[in-house]
C-alpha positions as CSV (number, residue, x, y, z in Angstrom):
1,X,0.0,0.0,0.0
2,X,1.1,3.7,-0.6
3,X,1.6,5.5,2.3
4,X,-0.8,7.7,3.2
5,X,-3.2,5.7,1.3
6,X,-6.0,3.1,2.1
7,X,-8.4,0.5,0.0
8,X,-11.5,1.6,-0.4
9,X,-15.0,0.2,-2.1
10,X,-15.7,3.1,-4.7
11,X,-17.9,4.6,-7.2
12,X,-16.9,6.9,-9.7
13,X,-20.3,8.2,-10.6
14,X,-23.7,6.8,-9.5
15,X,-25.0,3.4,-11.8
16,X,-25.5,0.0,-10.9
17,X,-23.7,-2.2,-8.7
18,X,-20.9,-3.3,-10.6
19,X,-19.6,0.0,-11.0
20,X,-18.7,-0.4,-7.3
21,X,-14.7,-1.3,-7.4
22,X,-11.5,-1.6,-4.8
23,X,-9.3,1.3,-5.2
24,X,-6.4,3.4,-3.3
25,X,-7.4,6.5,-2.2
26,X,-5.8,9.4,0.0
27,X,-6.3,8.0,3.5
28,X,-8.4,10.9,5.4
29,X,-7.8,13.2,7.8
30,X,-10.3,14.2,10.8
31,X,-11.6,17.6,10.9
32,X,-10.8,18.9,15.1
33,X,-14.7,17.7,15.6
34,X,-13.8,13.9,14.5
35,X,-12.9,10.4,14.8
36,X,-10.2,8.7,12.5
37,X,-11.6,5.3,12.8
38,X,-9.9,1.9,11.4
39,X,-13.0,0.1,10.0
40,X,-13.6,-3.7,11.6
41,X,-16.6,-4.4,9.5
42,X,-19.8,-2.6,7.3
43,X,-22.5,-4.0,6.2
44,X,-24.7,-3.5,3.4
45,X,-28.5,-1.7,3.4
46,X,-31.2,-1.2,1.0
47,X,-30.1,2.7,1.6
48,X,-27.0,1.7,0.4
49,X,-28.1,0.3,-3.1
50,X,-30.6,3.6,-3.3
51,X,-27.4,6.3,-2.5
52,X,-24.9,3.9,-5.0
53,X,-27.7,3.7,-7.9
54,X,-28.7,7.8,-7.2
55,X,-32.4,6.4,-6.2
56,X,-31.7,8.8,-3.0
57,X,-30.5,12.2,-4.0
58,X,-27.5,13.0,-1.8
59,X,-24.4,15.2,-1.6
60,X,-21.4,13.4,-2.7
61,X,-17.9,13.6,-3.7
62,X,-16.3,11.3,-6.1
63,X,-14.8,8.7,-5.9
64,X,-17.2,8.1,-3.0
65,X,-16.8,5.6,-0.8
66,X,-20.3,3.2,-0.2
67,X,-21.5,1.9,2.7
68,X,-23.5,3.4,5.8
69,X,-22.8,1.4,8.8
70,X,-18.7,0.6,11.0
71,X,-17.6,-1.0,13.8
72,X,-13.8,-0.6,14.6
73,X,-11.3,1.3,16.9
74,X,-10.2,4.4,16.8
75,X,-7.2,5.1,15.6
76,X,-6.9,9.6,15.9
77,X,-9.5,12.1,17.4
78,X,-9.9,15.5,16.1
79,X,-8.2,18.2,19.0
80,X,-11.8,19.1,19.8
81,X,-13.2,16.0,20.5
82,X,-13.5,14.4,24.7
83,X,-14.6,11.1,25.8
84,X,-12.4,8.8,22.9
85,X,-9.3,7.7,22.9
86,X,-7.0,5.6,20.1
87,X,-8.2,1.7,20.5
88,X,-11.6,2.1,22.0
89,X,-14.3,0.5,20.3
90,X,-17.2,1.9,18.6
91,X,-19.9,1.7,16.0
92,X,-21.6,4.3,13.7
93,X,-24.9,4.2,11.1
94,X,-24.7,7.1,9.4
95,X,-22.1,7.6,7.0
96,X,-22.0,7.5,3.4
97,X,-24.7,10.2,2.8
98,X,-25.0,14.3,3.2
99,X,-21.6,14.7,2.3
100,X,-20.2,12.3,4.1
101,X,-17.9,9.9,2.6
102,X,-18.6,5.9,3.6
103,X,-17.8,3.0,5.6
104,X,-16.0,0.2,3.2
105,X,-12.7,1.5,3.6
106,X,-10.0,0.5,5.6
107,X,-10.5,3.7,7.4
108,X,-13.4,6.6,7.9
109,X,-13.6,9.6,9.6
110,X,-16.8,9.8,11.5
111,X,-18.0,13.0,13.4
112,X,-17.3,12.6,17.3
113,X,-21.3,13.2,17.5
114,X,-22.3,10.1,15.4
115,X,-19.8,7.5,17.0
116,X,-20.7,5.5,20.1
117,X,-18.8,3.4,22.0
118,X,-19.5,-0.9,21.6
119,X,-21.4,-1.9,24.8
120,X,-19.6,-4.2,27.0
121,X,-20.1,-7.9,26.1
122,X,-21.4,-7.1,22.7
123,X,-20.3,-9.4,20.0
124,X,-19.1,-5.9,17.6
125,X,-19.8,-8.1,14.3
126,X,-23.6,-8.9,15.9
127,X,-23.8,-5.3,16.3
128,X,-22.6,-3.9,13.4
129,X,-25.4,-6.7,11.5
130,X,-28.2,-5.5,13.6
131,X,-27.3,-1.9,14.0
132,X,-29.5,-0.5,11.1
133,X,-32.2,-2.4,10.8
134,X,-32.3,-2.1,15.2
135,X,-31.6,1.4,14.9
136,X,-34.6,1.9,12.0
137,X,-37.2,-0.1,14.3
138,X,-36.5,1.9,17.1
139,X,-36.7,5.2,15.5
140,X,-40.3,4.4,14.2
141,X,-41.9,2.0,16.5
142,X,-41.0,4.7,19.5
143,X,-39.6,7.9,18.6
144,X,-42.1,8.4,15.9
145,X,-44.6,6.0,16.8
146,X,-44.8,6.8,20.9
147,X,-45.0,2.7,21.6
148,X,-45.2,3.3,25.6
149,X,-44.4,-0.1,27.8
150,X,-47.7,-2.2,27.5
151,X,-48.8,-0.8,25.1
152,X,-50.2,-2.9,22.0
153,X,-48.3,-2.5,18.3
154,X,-48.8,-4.3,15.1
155,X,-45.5,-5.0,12.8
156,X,-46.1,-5.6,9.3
157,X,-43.3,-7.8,7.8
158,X,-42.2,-9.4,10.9
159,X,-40.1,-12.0,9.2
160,X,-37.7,-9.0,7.8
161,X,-34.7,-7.4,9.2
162,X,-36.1,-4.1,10.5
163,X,-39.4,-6.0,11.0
164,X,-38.1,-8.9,13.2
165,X,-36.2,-5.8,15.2
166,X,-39.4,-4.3,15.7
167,X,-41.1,-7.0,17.2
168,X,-37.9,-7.9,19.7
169,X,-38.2,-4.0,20.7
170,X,-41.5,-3.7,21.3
171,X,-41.8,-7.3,23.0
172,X,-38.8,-6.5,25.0
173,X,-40.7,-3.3,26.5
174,X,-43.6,-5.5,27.4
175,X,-45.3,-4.6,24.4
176,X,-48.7,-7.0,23.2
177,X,-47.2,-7.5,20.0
178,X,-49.1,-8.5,16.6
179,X,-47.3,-9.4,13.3
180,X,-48.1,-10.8,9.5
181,X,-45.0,-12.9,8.2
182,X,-44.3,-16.1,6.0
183,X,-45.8,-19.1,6.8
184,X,-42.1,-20.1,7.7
185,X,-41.4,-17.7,9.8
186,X,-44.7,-18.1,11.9
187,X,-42.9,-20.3,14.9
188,X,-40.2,-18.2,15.1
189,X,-42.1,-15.0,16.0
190,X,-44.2,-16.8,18.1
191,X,-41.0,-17.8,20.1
192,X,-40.1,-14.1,19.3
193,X,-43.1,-12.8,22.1
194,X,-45.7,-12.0,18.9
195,X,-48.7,-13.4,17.9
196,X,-47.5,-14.4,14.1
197,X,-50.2,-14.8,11.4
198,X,-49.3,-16.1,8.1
199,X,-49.8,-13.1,5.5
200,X,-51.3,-15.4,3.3
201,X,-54.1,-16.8,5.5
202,X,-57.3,-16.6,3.7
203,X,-59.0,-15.2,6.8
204,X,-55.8,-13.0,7.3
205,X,-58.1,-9.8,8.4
206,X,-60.4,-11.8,10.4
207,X,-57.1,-12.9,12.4
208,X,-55.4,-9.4,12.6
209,X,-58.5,-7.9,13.8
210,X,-59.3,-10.6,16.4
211,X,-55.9,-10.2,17.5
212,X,-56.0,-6.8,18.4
213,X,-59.3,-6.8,20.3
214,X,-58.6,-2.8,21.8
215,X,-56.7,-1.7,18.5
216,X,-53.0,-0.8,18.0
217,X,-50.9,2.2,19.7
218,X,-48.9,1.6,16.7
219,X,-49.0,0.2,13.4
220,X,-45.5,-0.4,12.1
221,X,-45.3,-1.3,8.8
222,X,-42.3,-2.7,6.7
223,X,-43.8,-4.8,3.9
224,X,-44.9,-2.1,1.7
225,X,-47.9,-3.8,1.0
226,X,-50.3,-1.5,3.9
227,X,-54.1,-1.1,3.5
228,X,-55.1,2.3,5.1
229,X,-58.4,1.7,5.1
230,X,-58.0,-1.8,6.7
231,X,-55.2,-0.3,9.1
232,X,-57.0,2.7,10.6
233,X,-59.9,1.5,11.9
234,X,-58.1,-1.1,14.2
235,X,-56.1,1.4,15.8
236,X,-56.4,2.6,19.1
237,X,-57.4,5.9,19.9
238,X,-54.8,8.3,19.4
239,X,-53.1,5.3,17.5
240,X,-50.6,5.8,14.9
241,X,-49.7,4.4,11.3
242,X,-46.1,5.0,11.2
243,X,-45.0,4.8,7.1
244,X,-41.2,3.4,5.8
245,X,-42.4,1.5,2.8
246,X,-44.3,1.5,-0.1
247,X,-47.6,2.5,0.4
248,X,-50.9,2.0,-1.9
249,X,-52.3,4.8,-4.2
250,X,-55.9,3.5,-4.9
251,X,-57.0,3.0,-1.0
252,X,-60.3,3.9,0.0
253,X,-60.0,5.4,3.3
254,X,-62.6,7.1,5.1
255,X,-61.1,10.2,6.9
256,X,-63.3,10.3,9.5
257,X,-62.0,7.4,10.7
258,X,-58.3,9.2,11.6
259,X,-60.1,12.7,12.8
260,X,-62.5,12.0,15.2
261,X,-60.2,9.3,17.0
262,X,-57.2,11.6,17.3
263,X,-55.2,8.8,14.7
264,X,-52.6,9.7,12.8
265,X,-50.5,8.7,9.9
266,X,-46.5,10.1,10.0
267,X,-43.8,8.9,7.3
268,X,-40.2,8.1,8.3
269,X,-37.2,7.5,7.0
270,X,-33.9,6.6,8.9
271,X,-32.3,9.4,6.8
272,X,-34.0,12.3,8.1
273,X,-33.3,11.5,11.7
274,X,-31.1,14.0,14.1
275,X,-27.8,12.9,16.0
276,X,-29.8,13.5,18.8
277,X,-32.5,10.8,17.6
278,X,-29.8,8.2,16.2
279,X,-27.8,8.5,19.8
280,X,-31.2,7.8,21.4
281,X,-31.4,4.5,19.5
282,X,-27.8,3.6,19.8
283,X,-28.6,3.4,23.6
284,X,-31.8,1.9,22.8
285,X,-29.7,-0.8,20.6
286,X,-27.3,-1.4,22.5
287,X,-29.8,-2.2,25.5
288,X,-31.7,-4.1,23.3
289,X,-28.9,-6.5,22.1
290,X,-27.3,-7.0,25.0
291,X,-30.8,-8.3,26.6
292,X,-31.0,-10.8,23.9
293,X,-34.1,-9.1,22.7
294,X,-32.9,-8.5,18.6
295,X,-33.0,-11.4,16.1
296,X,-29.5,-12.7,15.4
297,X,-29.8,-13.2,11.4
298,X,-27.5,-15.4,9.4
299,X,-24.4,-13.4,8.3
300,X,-22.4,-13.7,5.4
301,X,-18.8,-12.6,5.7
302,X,-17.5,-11.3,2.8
303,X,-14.3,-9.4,1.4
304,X,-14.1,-5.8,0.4
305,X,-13.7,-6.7,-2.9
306,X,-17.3,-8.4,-2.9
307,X,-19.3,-5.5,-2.2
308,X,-20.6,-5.3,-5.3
309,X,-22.1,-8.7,-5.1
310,X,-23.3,-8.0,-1.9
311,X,-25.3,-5.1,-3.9
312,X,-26.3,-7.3,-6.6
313,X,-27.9,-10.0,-4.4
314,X,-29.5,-7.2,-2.1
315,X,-31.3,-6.1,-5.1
316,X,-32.3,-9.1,-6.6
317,X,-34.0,-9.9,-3.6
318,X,-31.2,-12.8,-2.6
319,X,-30.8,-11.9,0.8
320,X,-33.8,-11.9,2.7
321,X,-33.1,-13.2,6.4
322,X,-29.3,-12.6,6.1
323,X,-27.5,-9.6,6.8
324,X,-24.0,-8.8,4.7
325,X,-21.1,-8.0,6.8
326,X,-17.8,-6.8,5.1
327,X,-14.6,-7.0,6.7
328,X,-11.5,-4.5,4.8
């Protein structure tokens, strides 16, 4: 390697996911405000395939660097930054988008206020797996959802990633918890703390409804296949829809149904959300993992210079139940 240089999975413009190749690039330096970090492992998220493809509009400098989520040490802080110190290790989610370069790199530089430290007696590769999808649940099913402990919330697409997260969250907090997946993943969300219905029962509403006899405080979905005008009249009052996927255009949905029960329906989108809100859900996470309450999903381990495969398969829909982790 040249000094002062590192490896780094790159794009030269935004396209599909075989532009993504390994090249040497300037090794960076942190600003006063950040954290050299040397990268232990990313991962790869559907975010990632939208930023690389330009699906999601974002700044970005090129070559750019892919990849959202790190876990590593840190290697140099920036002369402003208190509380790190070269070795310690930490996670981040949020790289690799408004301007900041990624995480598949042998290093990153990570601002001091999006880096936490690795809870003790966390496996840092099970964390770095779970961290977005945990970190997405979280954010809607409670910061932008309100899910208070024992209360009742429905998780469409239980089976998936941030689905299966959002169940173990909201079960952990003593939620009642009511999901839709496969037929095979029934058992395994049952175990999970949820009552699991097969999405393709042919009394499916029948089911849903009978399962949540006072309504739900939240209605999480992540299939992208919601019904508002089946969803909103089982919700509690005050209840909330809480949007991060596809959503129907020809729904017939009575407005009165939302209005005069104090319902609402909020969209979110991990993107949006402050360092304030992404350090609440790092605690939450952390919390979360280290109770055993987060699904741990098959991982592949794969090189640096198989991140474009890892795109590939993400897209073509080859890697549902298994979570991508890339080690530079």
């Amino acid at each position: 390697m040249t000094p002062g240089t590192m490896r780094a999975a790159v794009i030269n413009e935004c396209g599909p996911a075989e532009s993504i190749h390994v090249a040497q690039i300037p090794m960076p330096e942190p600003s006063p405000s950040e954290v050299l970090v040397r990268v232990g492992a990313t991962t790869v998220n559907h975010v990632d395939t939208f930023v690389r493809s330009g699906a999601y509009r974002t700044a970005m400098t090129f070559p750019f660097v892919v990849g959202r989520d790190l876990v590593g040490t840190v290697e140099r802080v920036g002369d402003s930054v208190d509380g790190f110190r070269r070795g310690d290790a930490v996670w981040c989610t949020s790289l690799g988008h408004h301007g900041r370069q990624g995480a598949a790199a042998e290093f990153a530089v990570v601002p001091a206020d999006r880096l936490y430290p690795v809870p003790d007696g966390v496996d840092p590769i099970a964390l770095v797996a779970i961290a977005h999808p945990a970190s997405t649940a979280w954010l809607g099913i409670v910061e932008h959802g309100g899910l208070a402990a024992h209360g009742t919330a429905f998780v469409g697409g239980g089976g998936g990633n941030v689905g299966g997260c959002a169940v173990g969250i909201a079960a952990g907090a003593g939620a009642h918890v009511v999901t839709t997946v496969g037929e095979g993943d029934v058992s395994r969300l049952d175990e999970a703390g949820s009552v699991a219905i097969d999405y393709r029962a042919s009394d499916l509403d029948e089911r849903v409804t009978a399962a949540l006899p006072n309504g739900a405080d939240v209605w999480f979905d992540t299939s992208g296949m919601l019904r508002l005008a089946q969803a909103v009249p089982l919700l509690a009052e005050r209840g909330r829809i809480v949007l991060i996927a596809g959503i129907s255009r020809h729904d017939d949905l009575a407005f009165g149904d939302l209005y005069t029960q104090d319902r609402s329906i909020v969209g979110f989108a991990i993107s949006n959300a402050t360092v304030d809100e992404l350090r609440r859900a790092s605690d939450a996470v952390g919390t979360a993992l280290a109770a055993g309450d987060l699904p741990s999903p098959p991982i592949d381990r794969l090189s640096l210079e198989q991140t474009a495969d890892a795109h590939a398969a993400l897209e073509a829909g080859d890697a549902r139940g298994r979570r991508f982790v890339i080690a530079p």
